[in-house]
N, C-alpha and C positions, 0 to 999 in steps of 0.2 A: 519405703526406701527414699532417700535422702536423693533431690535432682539432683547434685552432684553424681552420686553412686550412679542412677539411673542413666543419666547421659554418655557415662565411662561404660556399662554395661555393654550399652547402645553400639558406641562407639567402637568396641571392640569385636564386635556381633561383625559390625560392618566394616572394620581392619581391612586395610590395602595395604600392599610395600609400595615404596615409596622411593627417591632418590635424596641423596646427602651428598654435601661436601663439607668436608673437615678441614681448617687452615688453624695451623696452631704448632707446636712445640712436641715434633715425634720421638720416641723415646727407645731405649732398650733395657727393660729389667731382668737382670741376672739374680736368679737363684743358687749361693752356693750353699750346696749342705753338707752337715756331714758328721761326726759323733763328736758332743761337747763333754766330756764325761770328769775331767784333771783341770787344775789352776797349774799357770807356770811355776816353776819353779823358783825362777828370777822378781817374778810381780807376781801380785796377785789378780789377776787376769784368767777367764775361761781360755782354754787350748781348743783349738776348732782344727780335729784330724779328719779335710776333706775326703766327700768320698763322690769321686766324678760322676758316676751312673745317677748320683739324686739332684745334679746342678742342673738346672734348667734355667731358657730365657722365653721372655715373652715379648711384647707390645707393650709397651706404658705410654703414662701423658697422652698426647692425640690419638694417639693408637690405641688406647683404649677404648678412645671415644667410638672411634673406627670401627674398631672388633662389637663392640655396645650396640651400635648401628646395624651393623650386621647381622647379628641375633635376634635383633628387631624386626630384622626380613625389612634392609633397605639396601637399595643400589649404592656403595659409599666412593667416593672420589678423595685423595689426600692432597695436601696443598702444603710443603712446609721444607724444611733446609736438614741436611745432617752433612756430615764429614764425607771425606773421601776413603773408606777403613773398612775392614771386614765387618764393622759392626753396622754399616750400613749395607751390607750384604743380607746380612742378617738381617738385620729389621725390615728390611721390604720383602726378603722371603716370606717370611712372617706373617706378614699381610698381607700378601699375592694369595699364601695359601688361606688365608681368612675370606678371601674372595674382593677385597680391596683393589680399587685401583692407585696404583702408585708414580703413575708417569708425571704428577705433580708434586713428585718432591726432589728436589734439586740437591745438586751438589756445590759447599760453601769450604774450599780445602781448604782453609785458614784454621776452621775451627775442627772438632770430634765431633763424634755423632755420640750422645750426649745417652751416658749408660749408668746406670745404676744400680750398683751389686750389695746384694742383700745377704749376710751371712746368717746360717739358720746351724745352730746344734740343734742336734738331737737327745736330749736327756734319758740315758735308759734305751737310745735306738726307738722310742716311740715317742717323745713327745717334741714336738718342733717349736723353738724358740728364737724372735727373731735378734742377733745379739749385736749385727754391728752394720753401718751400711756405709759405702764407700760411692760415692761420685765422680763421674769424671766428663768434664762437661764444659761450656763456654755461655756466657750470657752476656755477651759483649753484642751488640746488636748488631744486626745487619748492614752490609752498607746500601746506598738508595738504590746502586746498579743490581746487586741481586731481590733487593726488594722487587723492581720494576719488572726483574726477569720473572719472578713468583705470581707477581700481579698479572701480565702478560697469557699467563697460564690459567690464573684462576679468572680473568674478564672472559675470556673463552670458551671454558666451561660454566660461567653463571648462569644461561639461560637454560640449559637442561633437568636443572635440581630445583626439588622442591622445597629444600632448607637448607640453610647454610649455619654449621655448628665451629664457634671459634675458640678453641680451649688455649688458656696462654696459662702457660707456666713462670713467666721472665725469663728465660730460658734465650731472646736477642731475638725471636722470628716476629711476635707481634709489636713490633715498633710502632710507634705514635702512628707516623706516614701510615705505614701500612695498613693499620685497624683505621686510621679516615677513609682512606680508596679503594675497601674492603666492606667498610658499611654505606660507602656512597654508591660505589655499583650494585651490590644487595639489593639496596631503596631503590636505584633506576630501575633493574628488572622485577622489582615487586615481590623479592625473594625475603623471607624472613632468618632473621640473624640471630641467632640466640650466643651469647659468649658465658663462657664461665674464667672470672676475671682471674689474675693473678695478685697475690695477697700486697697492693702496693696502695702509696698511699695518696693515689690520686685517680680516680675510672674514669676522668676528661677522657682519656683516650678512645674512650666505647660509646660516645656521647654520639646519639641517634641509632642505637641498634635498634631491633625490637623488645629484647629481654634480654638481662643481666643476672647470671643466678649466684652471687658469691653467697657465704656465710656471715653468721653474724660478727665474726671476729673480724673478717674481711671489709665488712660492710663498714663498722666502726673505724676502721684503719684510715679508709681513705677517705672518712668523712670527718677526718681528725679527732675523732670522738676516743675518750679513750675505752680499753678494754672494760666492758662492763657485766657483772655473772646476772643481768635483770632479764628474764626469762618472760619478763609480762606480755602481755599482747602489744598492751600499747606501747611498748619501748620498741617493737618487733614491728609494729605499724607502721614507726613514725620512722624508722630504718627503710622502709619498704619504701615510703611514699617518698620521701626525702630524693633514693636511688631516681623514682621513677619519673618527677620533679622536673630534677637538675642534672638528669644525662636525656632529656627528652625522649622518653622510652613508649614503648605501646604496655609491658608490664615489666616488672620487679619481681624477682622470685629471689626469695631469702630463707637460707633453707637453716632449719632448727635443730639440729640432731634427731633428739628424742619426742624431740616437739612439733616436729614436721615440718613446716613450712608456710611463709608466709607472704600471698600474694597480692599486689596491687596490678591495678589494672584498671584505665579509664579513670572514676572516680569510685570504683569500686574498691575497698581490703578484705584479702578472706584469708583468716586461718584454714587451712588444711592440714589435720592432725594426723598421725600414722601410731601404728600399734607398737608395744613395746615388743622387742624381741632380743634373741642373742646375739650380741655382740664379738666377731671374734677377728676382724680387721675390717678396715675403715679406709683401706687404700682402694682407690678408685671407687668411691663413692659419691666423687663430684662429676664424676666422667660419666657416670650411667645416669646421675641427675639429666646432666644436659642431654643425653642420647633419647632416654625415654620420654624429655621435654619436646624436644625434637620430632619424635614418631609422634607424638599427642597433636603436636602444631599442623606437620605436616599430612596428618588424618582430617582438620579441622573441628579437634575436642577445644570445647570451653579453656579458660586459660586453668579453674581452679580443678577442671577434671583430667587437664594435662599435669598438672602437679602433682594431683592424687594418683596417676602412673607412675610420675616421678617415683616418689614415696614409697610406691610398692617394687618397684625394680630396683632404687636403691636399699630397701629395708633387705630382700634376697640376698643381694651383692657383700653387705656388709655380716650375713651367717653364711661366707664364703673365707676359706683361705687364702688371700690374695688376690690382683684382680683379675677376675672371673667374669666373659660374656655372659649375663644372664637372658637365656633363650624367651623369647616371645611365648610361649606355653608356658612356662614356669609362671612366668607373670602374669596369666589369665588365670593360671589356676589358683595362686596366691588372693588372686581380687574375689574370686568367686568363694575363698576359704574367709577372707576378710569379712565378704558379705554377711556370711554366714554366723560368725561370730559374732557380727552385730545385731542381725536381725532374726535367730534361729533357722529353721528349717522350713517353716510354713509360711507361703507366698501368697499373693495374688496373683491372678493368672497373667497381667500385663509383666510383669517382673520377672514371672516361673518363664515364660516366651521369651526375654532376653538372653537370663542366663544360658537357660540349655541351650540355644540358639551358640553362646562361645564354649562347651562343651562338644557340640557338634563339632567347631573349628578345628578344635580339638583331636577329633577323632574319636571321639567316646560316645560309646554306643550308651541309649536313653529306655532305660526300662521304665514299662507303665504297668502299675496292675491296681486294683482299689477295690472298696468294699466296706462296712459298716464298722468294722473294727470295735462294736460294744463289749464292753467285759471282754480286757485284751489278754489271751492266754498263750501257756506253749506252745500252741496247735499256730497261733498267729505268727510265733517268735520265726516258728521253724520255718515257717512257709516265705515269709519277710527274708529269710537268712538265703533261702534255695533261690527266690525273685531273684536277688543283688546279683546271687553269680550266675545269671543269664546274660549280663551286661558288667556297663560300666557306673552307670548313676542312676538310680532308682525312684521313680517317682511313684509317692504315694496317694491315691486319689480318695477322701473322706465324705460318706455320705452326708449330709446336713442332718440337721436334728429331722427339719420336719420331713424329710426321705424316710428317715429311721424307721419313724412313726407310721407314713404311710404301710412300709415293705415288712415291718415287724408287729405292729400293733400303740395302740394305745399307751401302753406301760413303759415304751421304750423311747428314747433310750434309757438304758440305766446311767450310763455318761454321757453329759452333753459335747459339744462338738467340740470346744476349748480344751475340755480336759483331755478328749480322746486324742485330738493335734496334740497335745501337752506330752502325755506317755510314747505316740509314735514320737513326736523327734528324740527320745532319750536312746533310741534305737540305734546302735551305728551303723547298722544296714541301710539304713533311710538317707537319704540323702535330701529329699525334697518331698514336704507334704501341701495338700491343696484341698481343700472343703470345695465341692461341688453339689449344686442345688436340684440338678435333674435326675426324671429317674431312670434313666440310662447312662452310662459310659459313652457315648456315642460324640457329642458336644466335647469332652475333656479329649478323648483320643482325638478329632479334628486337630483342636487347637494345640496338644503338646507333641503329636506326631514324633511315639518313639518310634526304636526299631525294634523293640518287642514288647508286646502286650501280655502281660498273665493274669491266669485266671486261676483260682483253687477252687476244687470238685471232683465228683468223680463220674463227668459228663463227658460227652465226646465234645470236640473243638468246635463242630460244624450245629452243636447243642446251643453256644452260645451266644448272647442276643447278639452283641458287636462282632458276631463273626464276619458277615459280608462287609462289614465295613472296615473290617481290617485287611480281606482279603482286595476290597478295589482300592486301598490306601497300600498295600503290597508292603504290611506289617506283618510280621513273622507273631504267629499267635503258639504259646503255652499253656498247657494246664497241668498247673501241680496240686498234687493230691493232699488234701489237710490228713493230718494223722486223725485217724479212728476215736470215734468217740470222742474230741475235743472241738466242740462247735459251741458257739456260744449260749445259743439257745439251751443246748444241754448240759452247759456249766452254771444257766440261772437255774433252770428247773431243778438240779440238784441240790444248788443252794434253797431253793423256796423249800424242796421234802424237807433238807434237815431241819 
C-alpha cells in the first residue's frame, strides 16, 4: 500500500471532530419542480406546470461548506452577510437545524439574501432535468463599516477553531479588506486558512493563506494565462507551483476533474489521482473539496493524504443529485472500497490492523475464521457464505504452504498459497484475506481481534484449540458445520481412485 493510502488509513483509524469556521458568501438554493411534458404554444420553449409538494430549499455556497463540515463530525461556526427577507429566515433555519452556529452572520438591508432557483421538469413524472435557473442576488461589496462589524465577530471567535474555511463566490462579502484582516488574524492565532477562490482574475487578495484550492480554469484565469484543454502534469505542476509561489502559501491544491488533483507544498508536487466514476452533478463539488481539506488539516494528515480525502468525498458528492452533505462513514467506506480496488483483498497484517480498525469506527462488526483452504470446494463456498452473515466484514485467515505441509503431509498443498489467496478473494463473501505462518490461530486472533471467530466441524466449541483464548479476549466463538462428505482430503482421494 502506497504511504499516502497508508497514512489516510491511519488517519482515519485515529479521526477526532474537530471545530471550523466558515466566512464566505451564504446562500439559499431553491428547488422548483414540477412536470415538463408540452412546448408553448407561443415559442418554442418547455412548459414547467409546478407542483409545490416537490419544490424544495437547501444551503448553498458557504452553506454548503457548512453542512460538508458538519457531516464530517465538525463544530462549524458561520461568518458572512445576507438581506434582511424571509430568505434569510430561511437560511439560518436551515443551518441551526444542520447543527450550525449562525450568530456570525449579519444583516446588510441594502442588499438580498442571495437565492438561487433551480427549475427541474420532470419528463414522464420520473426523469429530473435541470432546465432553467433564476438568480436573485447582489455582488456589490460591502461597505468597510459592516466588513469591520463581521470582522469584530470573526477575531472573537478565532481562537476557539481549529480551521478556518473561506469560500468566496464574488458574491461582495470577501472584499480585498476583508480576505487581508481575515488571513492576518488566522496567521496571528496560528489557525490555518484554507480558501476556495472565486473564478476572478486576480488571487492577490488570498496572498498569505495557507491553501488555495481553485480549478484549473480558475487557476489560469487569474494568472492571465489563457484557457487551455493540457491536461499534462507538468502544465498542472507549473499551475500549482506558480499559485503556491506568488500568493506566499504553505500549499496549492489544484483540483483536476477526472484527473484529481494536484498538490504543491514546500518544495514538494504530487499528483493525487482519483478513480473514474458517474457523473451525475457537479454542484458543490468545490464546497466538500475544501470541507474534507479542512477535516484532513485539521486531523493533521500529510497535505497529499488530505487531498486524497478531498477526492474521495468530492468523487461521492458528484454520484449525488445536488448538493448533498457527504457523511463521514460514507467516506471511510468509499477509501476502504478504493483500497480494495487497488490492491485486491489480501493484506499484510500492518495494513489488515488499520483498515478494520476504520471499519470498527464504523460500527461493523469483524468476523475471523481460517483454515487451509487446499482444493477449494462447495463444502468451502457454503461455509464462507454462512461466516459473512455472522457479521459484517469477514476476514479470512490462510495457512502457509509450509503449515499445509506440516498439518497435511508431504504432498500438500496441492495449491500453493498465491493461488489459494487468488480463488479466496474472487469470493464476494470475503472481504479480507491474510496468509499466516503459525500453527495455531492464536497469534492472528491477537492481532485482528474480531467480534466473532468461526470455526467449521463437527466438534464442540470448548473442542477447539483457540477456545480459551477467545474466551479471555471475550470473542464470541462459532462453529459451523462443513456439509457431509465434502472435505478436501476427500475430494483429493477421490480424485487420486479415479
Amino acid at each position: 500500500m502506497s504511504d499516502n493510502v497508508t497514512q489516510l488509513i491511519q488517519g482515519m483509524s485515529d479521526y477526532r471532530p474537530f471545530t471550523a469556521m466558515v466566512i464566505g458568501d451564504f446562500m439559499l438554493d431553491e428547488q422548483v419542480s414540477g412536470a415538463a411534458e408540452r412546448l408553448s404554444p407561443d415559442a418554442p420553449v418547455p412548459v414547467l406546470h409546478l407542483d409545490p409538494s416537490r419544490s424544495t430549499c437547501s444551503p448553498g455556497g458557504a452553506s454548503h461548506v457548512a453542512r460538508s463540515l458538519r457531516a464530517m463530525e465538525a463544530q462549524v461556526s458561520c461568518f458572512g452577510i445576507t438581506g434582511d427577507d424571509p430568505q434569510r429566515e430561511q437560511l439560518l433555519g436551515l443551518l441551526e437545524t444542520a447543527g450550525c452556529s449562525t450568530d456570525g452572520i449579519l444583516v446588510d438591508a441594502s442588499r438580498p439574501t442571495t437565492l438561487k432557483q433551480t427549475l427541474v421538469g420532470l419528463a414522464q413524472h420520473r426523469h429530473p432535468q435541470k432546465m432553467f435557473r433564476v438568480d436573485r442576488e447582489s455582488s456589490s461589496p460591502i461597505s468597510k463599516e459592516i466588513a469591520d462589524r463581521l470582522l469584530g465577530r470573526i477575531r472573537e471567535a478565532m481562537e476557539s477553531v481549529d480551521v478556518v474555511c473561506l469560500e468566496d463566490y464574488n458574491k461582495g462579502v470577501c472584499t480585498e479588506y476583508l480576505c487581508s484582516q481575515v488571513i492576518e488574524c488566522a496567521r496571528q492565532h496560528r489557525r490555518p486558512i484554507l480558501v476556495d477562490p472565486a473564478a476572478i482574475s486576480s488571487f492577490t487578495k488570498y496572498t498569505g493563506a495557507t491553501c488555495i484550492t481553485p480549478n484549473r480554469s480558475e487557476a489560469e484565469l487569474a494568472g492571465g494565462l489563457d484557457s487551455c484543454l493540457d491536461s499534462t502534469s507538468e502544465h498542472a505542476k507549473s499551475l500549482a507551483t506558480q499559485l503556491l509561489d506568488s500568493l506566499e502559501l504553505d500549499a496549492a491544491v489544484l483540483t483536476l476533474d477526472r484527473d484529481g488533483a494536484m498538490v504543491a507544498f514546500g518544495k514538494d508536487v504530487e499528483h493525487v489521482r482519483t478513480q473514474a466514476r458517474n457523473v451525475y452533478d457537479v454542484t458543490g463539488a468545490g464546497d466538500t473539496v475544501l470541507a474534507a481539506l479542512a477535516a484532513g488539516r485539521a486531523n493533521e494528515f500529510s497535505w497529499p493524504a488530505s487531498v486524497m480525502l478531498a477526492n474521495v468525498a468530492a468523487g461521492l458528492q458528484v454520484e449525488s443529485f445536488g448538493a448533498t452533505p457527504i457523511p463521514l462513514a460514507s467516506v471511510r467506506a468509499r477509501l476502504l472500497e478504493l483500497v480494495s480496488d487497488m490492491h485486491g483483498k489480501t493484506r499484510t497484517m500492518p495494513d489488515l490492523v488499520l483498515e478494520l480498525a476504520s471499519h470498527r469506527e464504523a460500527g461493523r462488526r469483524i468476523v475471523l475464521t481460517n483454515g487451509c483452504f487446499d482444493v477449494i470446494h462447495a463444502g468451502h463456498v457454503a461455509y464462507l457464505k454462512e461466516a459473512k452473515k455472522q457479521g459484517d466484514i469477514l476476514v479470512v485467515g490462510v495457512n502457509s504452504d509450509e503449515q499445509v505441509r506440516i498439518l497435511k503431509g508431504e504432498d500438500r498443498p496441492v495449491f500453493d498459497q498465491r493461488e489459494r489467496t487468488e480463488i479466496l478473494e474472487e469470493l464476494h463473501c470475503i472481504d479480507y484475506v491474510i496468509v499466516f505462518d503459525e500453527p495455531t490461530a492464536e497469534q492472528l486472533i491477537r492481532q485482528i481481534r474480531p467480534s466473532i471467530y468461526v470455526k467449521g466441524g463437527d466438534y464442540k466449541p470448548e473442542e477447539i484449540t483457540e477456545h480459551d483464548l477467545v474466551r479471555e479476549l471475550q470473542i464470541e466463538l462459532k462453529v459451523l458445520a462443513h456439509r457431509p462428505g465434502l472435505g478436501s482430503t476427500a475430494v483429493i482421494d477421490r480424485l487420486r481412485q479415479q
